[in-house]
C-alpha positions in Angstrom: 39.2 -46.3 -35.1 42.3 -47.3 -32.6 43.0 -50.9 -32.6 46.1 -50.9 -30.9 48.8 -48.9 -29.2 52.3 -49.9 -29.6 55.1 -49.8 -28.0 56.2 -46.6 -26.5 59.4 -45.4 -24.8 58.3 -46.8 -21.0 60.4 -46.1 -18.4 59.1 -42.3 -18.6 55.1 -43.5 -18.9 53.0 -42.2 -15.9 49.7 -42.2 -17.1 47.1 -44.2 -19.6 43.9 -42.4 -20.4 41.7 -44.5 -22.7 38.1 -43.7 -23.0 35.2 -45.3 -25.2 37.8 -46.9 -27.7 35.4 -50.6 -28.1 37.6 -52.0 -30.5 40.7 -51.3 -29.0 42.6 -54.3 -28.6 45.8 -54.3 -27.4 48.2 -51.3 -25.7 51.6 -53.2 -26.7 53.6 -51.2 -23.7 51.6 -52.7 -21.2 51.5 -56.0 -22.2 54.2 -57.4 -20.1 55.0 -58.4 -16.2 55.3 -56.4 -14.4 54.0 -53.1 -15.9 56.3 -50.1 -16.6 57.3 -49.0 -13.2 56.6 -45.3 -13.5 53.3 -46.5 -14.4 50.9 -44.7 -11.6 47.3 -44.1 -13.7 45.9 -46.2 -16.0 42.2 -44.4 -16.7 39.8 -46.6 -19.3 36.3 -47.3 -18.9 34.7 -50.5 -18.7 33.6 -51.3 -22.0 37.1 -50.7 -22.9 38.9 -52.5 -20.8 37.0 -56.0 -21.7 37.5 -55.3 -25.0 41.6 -55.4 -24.8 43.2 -58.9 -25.5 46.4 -60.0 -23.3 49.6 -62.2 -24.9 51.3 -62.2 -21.2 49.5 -63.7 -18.8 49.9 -61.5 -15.7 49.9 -58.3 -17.1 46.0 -57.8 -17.1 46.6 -58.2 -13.0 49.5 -56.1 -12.6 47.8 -52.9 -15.2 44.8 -53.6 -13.0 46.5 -52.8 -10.1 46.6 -48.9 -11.3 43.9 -49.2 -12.9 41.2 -46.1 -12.3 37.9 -46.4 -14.0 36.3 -43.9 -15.9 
């Protein structure tokens, strides 16, 4: 059962591919503004994605800008 994902050596992160993880919470490295620059996919389906939690208040925005649903 994944809860979280922590932090992660960015500045080389291209893609995110998170499907049917409910209780996933947080993803650590992507919790910040703006996202990781080399940032270009970030795949999760829908129940997923409402299920994450947010400390930084425009990082939800800027991940949702790559964002690609499943």
């Amino acid at each position: 059962m994944l809860k979280s994902i922590p932090v992660v050596a960015d500045h080389s992160l291209c893609e995110v591919h998170i499907l049917r993880c409910p209780k996933l919470k947080r993803v650590t490295c992507l919790d910040r503004d703006p996202c990781p620059p080399s940032l270009k996919y970030f795949s999760i389906d829908d129940d997923s994605w409402e299920s994450l939690e947010w400390n930084h208040p425009n990082a939800k925005d800027a991940v949702e800008s790559v964002r690609r649903r499943w």
